[in-house]
N, CA, C and O atoms as a printed pandas DataFrame, in Angstrom:
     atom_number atom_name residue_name chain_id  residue_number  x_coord  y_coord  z_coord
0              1         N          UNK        A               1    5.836    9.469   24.034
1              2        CA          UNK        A               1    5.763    8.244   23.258
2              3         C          UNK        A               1    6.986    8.107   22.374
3              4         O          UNK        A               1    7.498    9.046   21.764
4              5         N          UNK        A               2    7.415    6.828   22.360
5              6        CA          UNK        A               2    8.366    6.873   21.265
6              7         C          UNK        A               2    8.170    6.676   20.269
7              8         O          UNK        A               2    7.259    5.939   19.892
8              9         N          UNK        A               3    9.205    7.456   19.303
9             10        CA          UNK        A               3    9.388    7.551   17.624
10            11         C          UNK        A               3    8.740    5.695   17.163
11            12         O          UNK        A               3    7.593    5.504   16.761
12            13         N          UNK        A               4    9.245    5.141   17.255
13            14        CA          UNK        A               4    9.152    3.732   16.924
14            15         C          UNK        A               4    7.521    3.387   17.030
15            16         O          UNK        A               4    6.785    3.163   16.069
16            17         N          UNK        A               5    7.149    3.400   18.415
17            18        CA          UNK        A               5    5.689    3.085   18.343
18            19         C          UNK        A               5    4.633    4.127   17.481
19            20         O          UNK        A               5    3.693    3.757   16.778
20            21         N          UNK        A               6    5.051    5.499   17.736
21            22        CA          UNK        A               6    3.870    5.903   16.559
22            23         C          UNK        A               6    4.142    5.420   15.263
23            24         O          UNK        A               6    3.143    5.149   14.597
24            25         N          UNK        A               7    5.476    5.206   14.626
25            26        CA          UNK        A               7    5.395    4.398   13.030
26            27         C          UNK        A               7    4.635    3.303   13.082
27            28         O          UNK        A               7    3.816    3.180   12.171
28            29         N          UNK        A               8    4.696    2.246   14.125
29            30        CA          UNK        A               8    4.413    1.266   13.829
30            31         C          UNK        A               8    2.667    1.169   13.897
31            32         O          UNK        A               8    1.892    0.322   13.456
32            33         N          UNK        A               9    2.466    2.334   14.594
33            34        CA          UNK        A               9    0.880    2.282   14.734
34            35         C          UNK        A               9   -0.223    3.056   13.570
35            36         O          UNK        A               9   -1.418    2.989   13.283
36            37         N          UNK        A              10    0.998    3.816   13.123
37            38        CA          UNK        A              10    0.352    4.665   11.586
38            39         C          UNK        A              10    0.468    3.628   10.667
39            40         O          UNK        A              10   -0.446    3.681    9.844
40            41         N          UNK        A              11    1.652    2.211   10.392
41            42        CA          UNK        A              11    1.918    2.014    9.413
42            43         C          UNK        A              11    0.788    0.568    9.471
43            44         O          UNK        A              11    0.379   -0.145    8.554
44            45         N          UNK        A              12    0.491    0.523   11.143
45            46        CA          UNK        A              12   -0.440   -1.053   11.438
46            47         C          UNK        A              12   -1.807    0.121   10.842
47            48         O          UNK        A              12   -2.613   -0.606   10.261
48            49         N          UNK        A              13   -2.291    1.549   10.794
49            50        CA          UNK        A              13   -3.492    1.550   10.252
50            51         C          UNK        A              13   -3.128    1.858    8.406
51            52         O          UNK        A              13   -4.097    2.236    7.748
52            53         N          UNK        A              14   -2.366    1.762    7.986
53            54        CA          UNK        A              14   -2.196    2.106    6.560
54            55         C          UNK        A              14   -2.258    0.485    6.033
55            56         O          UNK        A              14   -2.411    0.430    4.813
56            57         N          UNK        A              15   -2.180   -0.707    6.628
57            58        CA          UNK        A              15   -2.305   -1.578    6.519
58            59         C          UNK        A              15   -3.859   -1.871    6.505
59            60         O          UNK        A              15   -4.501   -2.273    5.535
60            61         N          UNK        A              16   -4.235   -1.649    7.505
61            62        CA          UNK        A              16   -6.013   -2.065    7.914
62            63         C          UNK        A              16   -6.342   -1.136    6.836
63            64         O          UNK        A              16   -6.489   -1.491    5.667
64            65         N          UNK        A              17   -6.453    0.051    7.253
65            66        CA          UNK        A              17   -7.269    0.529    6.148
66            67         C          UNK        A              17   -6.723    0.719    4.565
67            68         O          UNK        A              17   -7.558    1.228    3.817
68            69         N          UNK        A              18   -5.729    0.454    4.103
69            70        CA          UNK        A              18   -5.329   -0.066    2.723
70            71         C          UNK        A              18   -5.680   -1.497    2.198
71            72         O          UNK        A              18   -5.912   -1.608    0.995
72            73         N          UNK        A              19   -5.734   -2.563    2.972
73            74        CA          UNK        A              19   -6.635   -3.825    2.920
74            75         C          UNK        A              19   -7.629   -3.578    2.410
75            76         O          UNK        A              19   -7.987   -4.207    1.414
76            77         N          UNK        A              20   -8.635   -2.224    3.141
77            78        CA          UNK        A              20  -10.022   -2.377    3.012
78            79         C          UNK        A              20  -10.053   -2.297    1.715
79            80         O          UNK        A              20  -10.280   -3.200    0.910
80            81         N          UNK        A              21   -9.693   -0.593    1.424
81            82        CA          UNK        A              21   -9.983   -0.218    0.395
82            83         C          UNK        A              21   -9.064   -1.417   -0.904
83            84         O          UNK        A              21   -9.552   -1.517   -2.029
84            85         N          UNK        A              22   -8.110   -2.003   -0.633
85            86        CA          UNK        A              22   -7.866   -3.422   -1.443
86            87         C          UNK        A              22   -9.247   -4.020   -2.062
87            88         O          UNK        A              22   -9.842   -3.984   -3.139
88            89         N          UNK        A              23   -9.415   -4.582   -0.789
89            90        CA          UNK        A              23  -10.653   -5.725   -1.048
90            91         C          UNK        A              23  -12.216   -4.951   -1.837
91            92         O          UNK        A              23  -12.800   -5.522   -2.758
92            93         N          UNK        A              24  -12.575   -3.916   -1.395
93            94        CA          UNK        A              24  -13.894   -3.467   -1.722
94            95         C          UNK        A              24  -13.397   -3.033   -3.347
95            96         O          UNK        A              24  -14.233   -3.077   -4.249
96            97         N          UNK        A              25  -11.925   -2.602   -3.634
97            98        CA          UNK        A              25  -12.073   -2.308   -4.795
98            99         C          UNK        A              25  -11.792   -4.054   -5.710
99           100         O          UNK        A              25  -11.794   -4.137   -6.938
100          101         N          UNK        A              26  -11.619   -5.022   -4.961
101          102        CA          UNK        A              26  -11.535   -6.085   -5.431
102          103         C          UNK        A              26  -12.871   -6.658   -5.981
103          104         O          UNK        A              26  -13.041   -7.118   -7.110
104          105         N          UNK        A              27  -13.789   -6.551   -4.985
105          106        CA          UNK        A              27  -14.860   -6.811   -4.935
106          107         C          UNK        A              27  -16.250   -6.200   -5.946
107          108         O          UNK        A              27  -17.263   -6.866   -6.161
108          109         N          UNK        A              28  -16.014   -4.872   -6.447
109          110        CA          UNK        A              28  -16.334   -3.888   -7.494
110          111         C          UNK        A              28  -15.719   -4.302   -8.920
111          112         O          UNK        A              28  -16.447   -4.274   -9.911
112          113         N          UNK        A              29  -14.242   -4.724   -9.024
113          114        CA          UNK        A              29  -14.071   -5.280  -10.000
114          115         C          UNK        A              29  -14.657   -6.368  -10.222
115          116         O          UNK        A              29  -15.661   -6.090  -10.879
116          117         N          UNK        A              30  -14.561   -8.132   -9.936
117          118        CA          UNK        A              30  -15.233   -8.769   -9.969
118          119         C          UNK        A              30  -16.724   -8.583  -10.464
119          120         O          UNK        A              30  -17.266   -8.990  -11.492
120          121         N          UNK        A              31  -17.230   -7.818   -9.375
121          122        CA          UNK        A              31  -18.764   -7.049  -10.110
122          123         C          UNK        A              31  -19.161   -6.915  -11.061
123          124         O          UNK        A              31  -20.188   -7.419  -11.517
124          125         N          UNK        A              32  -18.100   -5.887  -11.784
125          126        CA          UNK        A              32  -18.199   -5.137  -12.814
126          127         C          UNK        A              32  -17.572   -5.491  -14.160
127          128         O          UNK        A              32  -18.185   -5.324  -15.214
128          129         N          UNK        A              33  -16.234   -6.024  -14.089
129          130        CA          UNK        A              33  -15.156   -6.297  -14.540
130          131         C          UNK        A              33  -14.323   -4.947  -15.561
131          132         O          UNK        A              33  -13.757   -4.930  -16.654
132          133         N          UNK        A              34  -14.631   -3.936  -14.510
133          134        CA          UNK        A              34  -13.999   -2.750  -14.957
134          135         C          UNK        A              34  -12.674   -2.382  -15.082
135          136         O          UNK        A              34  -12.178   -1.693  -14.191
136          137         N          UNK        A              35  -11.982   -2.740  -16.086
137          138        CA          UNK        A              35  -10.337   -2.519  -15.893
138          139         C          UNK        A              35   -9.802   -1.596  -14.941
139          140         O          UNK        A              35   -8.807   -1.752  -14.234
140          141         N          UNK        A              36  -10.719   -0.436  -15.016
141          142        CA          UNK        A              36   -9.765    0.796  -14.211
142          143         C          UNK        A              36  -10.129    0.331  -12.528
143          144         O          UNK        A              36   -9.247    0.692  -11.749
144          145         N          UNK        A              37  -11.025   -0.238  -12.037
145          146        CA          UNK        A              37  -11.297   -1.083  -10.848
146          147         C          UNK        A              37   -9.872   -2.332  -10.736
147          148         O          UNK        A              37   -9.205   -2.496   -9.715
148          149         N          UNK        A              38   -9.710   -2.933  -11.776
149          150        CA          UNK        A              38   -8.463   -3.653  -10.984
150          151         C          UNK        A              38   -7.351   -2.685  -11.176
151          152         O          UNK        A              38   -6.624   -2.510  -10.199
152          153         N          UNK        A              39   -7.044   -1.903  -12.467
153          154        CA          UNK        A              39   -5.865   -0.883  -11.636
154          155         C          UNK        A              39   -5.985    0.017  -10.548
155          156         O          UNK        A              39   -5.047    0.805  -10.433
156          157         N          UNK        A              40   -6.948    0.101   -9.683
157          158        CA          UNK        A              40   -7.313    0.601   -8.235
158          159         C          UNK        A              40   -6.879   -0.604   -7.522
159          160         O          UNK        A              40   -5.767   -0.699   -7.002
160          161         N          UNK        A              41   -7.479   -1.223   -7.509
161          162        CA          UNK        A              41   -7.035   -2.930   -6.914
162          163         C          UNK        A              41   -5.834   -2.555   -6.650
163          164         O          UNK        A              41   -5.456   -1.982   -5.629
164          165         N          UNK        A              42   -5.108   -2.921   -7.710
165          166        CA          UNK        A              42   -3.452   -3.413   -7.697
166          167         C          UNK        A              42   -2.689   -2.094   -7.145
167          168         O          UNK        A              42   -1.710   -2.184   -6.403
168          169         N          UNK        A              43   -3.291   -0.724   -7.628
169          170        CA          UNK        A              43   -2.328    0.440   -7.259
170          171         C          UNK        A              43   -2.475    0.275   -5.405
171          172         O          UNK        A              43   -1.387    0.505   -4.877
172          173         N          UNK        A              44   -3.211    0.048   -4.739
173          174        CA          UNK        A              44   -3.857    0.596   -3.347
174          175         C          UNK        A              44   -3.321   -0.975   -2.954
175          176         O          UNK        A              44   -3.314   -1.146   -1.735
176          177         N          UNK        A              45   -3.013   -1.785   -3.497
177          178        CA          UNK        A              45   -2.328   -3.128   -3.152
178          179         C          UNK        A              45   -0.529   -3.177   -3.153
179          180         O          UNK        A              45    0.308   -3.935   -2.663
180          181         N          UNK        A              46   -0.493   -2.098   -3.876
181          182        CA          UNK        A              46    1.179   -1.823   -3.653
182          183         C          UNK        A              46    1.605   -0.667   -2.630
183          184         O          UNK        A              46    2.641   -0.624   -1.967
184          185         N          UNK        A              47    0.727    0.107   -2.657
185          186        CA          UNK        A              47    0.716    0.754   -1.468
186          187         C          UNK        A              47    0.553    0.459   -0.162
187          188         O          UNK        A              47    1.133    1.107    0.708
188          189         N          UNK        A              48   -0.240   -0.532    0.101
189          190        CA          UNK        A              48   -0.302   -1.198    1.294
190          191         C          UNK        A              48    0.529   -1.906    1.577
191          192         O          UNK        A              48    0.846   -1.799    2.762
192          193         N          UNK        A              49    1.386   -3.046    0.705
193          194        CA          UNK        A              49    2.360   -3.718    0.680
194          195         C          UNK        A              49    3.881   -2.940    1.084
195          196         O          UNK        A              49    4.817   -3.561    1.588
196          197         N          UNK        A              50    3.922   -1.389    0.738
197          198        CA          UNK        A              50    4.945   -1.022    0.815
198          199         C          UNK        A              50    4.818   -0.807    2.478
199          200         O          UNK        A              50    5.774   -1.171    3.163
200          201         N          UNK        A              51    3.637   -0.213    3.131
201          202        CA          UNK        A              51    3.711   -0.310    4.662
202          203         C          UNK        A              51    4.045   -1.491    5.360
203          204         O          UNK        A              51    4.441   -1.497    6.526
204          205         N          UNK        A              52    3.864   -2.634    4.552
205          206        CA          UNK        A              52    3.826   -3.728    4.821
206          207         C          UNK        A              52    5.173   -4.364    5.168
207          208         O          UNK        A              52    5.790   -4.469    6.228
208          209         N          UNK        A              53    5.448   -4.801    3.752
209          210        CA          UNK        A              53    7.077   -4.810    3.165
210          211         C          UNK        A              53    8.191   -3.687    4.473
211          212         O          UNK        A              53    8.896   -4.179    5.355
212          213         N          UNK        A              54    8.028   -2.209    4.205
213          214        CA          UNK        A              54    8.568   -1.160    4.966
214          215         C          UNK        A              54    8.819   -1.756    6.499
215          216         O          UNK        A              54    9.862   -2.260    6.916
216          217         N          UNK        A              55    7.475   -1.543    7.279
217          218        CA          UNK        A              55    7.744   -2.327    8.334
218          219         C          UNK        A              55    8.677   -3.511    8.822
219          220         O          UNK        A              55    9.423   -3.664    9.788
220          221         N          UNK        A              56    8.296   -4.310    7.694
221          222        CA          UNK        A              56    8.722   -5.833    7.922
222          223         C          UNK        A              56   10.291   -5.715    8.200
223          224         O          UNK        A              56   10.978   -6.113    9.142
224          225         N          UNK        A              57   10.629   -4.955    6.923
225          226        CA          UNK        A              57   11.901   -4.949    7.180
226          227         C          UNK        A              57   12.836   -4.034    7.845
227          228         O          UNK        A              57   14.047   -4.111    7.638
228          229         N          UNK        A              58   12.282   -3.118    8.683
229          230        CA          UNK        A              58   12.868   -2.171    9.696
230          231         C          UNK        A              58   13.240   -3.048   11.104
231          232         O          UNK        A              58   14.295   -3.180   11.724
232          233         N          UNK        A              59   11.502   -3.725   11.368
233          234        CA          UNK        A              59   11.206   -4.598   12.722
234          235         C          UNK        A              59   12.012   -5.794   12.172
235          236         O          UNK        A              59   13.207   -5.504   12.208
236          237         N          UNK        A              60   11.809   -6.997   11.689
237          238        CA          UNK        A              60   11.887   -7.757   11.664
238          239         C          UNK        A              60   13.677   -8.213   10.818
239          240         O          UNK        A              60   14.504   -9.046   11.189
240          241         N          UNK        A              61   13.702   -7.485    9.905
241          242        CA          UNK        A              61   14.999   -7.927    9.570
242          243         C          UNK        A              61   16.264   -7.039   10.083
243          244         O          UNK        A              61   17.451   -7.179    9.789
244          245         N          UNK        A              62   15.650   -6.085   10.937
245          246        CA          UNK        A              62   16.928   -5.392   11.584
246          247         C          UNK        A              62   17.310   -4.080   10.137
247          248         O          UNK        A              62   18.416   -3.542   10.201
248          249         N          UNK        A              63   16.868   -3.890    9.585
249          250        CA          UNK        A              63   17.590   -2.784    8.200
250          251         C          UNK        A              63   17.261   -1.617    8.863
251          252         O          UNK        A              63   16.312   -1.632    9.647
252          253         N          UNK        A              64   17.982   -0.471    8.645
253          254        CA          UNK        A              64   17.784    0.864    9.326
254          255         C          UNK        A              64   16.507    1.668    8.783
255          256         O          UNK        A              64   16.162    1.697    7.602
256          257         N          UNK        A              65   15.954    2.225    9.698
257          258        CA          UNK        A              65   14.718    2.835    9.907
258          259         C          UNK        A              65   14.579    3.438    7.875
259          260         O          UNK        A              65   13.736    3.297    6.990
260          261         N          UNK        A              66   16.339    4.294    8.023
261          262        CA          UNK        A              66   15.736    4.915    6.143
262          263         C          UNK        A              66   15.465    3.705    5.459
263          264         O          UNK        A              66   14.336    3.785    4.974
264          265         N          UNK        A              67   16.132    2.358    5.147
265          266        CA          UNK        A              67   15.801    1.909    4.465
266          267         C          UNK        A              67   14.310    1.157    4.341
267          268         O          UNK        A              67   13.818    0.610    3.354
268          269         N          UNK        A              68   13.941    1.268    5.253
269          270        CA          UNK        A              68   12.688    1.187    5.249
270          271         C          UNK        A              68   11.344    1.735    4.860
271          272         O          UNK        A              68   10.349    1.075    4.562
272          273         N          UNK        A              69   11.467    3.069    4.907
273          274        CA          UNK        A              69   11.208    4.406    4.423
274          275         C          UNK        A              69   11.465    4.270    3.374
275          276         O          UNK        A              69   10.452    4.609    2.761
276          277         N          UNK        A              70   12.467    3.872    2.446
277          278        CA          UNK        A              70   12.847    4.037    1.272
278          279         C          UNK        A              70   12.012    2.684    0.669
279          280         O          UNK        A              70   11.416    2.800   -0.401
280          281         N          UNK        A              71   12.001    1.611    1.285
281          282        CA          UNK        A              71   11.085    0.721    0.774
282          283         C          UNK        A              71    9.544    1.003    0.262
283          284         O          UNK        A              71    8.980    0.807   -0.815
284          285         N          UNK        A              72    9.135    1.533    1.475
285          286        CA          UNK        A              72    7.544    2.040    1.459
286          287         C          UNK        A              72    7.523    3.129    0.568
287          288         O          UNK        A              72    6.699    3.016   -0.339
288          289         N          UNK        A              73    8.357    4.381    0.582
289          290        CA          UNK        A              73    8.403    5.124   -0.584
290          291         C          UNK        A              73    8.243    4.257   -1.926
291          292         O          UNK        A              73    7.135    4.511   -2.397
292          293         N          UNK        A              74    8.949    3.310   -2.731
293          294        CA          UNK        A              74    9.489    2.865   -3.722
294          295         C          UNK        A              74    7.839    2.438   -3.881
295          296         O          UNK        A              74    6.975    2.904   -4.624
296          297         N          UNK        A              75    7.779    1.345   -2.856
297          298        CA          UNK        A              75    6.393    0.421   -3.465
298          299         C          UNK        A              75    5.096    1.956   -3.458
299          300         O          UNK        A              75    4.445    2.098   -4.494
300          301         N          UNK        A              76    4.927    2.631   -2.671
301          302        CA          UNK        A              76    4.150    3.531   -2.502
302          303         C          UNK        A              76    3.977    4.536   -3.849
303          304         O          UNK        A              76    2.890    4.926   -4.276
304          305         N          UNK        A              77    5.103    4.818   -4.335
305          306        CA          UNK        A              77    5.099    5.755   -5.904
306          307         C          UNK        A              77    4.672    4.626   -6.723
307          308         O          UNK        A              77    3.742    4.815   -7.507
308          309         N          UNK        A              78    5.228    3.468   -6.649
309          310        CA          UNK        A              78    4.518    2.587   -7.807
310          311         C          UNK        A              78    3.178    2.246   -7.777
311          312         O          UNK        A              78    2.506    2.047   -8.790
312          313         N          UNK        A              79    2.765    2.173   -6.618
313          314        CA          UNK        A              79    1.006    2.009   -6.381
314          315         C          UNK        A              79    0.202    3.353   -6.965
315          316         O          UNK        A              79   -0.721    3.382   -7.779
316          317         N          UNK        A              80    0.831    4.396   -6.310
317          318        CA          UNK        A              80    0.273    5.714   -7.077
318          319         C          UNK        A              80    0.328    5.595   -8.818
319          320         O          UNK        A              80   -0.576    5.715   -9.645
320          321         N          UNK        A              81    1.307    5.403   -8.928
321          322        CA          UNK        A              81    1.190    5.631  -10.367
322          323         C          UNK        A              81    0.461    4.494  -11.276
323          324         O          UNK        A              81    0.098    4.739  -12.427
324          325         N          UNK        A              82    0.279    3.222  -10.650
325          326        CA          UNK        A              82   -0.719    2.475  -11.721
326          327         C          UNK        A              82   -2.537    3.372  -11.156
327          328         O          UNK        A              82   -3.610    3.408  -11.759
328          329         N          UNK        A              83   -2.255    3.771  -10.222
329          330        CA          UNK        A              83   -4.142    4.179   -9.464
330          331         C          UNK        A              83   -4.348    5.551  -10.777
331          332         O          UNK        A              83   -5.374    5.629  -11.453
332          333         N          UNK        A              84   -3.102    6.580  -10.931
333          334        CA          UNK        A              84   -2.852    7.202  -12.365
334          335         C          UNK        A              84   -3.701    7.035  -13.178
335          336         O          UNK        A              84   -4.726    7.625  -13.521
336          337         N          UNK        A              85   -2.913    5.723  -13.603
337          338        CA          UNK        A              85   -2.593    5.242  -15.004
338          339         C          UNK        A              85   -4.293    4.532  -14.707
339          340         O          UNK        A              85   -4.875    4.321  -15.771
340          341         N          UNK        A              86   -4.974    4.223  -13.654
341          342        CA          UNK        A              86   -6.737    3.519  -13.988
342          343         C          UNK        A              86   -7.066    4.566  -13.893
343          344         O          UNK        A              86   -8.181    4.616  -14.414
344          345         N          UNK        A              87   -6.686    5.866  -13.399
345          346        CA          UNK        A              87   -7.676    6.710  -14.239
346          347         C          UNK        A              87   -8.202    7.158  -15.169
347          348         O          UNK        A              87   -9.334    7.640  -15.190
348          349         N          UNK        A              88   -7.185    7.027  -16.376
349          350        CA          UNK        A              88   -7.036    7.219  -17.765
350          351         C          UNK        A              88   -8.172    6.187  -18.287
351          352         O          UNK        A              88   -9.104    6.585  -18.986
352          353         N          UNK        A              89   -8.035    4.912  -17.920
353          354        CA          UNK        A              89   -8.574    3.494  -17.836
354          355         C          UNK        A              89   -9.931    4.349  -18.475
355          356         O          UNK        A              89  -10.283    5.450  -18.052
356          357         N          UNK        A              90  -10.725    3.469  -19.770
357          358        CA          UNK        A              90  -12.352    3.308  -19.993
358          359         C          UNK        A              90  -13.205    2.752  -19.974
359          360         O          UNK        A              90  -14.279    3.259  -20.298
């Protein structure tokens, strides 16, 4: 198999299943209106975006495979660190 298709098939399920967990923690906030629930929201929403984003711009705008990687890294540490920072959340 080639290099190319397994990224694109890890990064098409980090999408699906980063959505999910998006929405259900969307859906719990709303609920609840638990702050540390929308910083789950938003952290697991930048993380998904960076597979997102990452992809987009490897496939679609032609940018080399690192910078792409380096995209999804970037958005990916920033999602981690607000999911952090709702843990602290009371």
């Amino acid at each position: 198999m080639h290099l190319e298709t397994i990224i694109i098939g890890v990064m098409a399920s980090i999408l699906v299943l980063g959505s999910a967990i998006t929405y259900f923690a969307f859906k719990a906030y709303r609920r609840t209106g638990d702050p540390s629930l929308r910083g789950l929201m938003i952290g697991f929403g930048f993380v998904t975006l960076g597979a997102l984003f990452g992809g987009i711009a490897h496939q679609l705008l032609e940018v080399g495979l690192d910078v792409g990687v380096v995209i999804n890294a970037v958005l990916t540490a920033v999602g981690f660190s607000i999911i952090t920072y709702s843990l602290f959340l009371e």
